[in-house]
C-alpha angles and dihedrals in degrees: 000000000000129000131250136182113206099226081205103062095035118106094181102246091146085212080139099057087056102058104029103122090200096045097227089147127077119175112263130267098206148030139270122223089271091057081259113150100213129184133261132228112240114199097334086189082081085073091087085166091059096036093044104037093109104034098044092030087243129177116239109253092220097182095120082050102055102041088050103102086198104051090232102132118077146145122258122198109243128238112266096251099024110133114269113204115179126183115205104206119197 
């Protein structure tokens, strides 16, 4: 599973780079097509729960989801041979 923020549902809040546990999220540098700012995901690979659910059986963390008040921030499954990359941060 991989993250992903849909730049047009994102109104910038950066409620998400606030909560992430991981911080995989840094507030944007540039603007969307709607003068949004929206964030950027920084090292997303941080997000074990997300890069390890299927291998490890893990449960989504979810809290960058549920905090988010526009529902623009969801998983995609990955491509069976795309390139998995996964930090593990003590």
């Amino acid at each position: 599973m991989k993250l992903v923020i849909d730049e047009r549902r994102c109104k910038g809040c950066n409620l998400c780079t606030l909560v992430c546990p991981y911080k995989i999220f840094r507030p944007g540098s540039k603007a969307n097509r709607k003068g949004t700012i929206v964030p950027e995901l920084d090292r997303p690979e941080r997000c074990a729960n997300c890069r390890l659910q299927k291998l490890y059986g893990r449960t989504l963390c979810g809290t960058c989801q549920m905090i988010c008040p526009d529902q623009a921030i969801s998983w995609e499954e990955e491509e069976a041979y795309e390139p998995q990359k996964v930090a593990i941060e003590y």
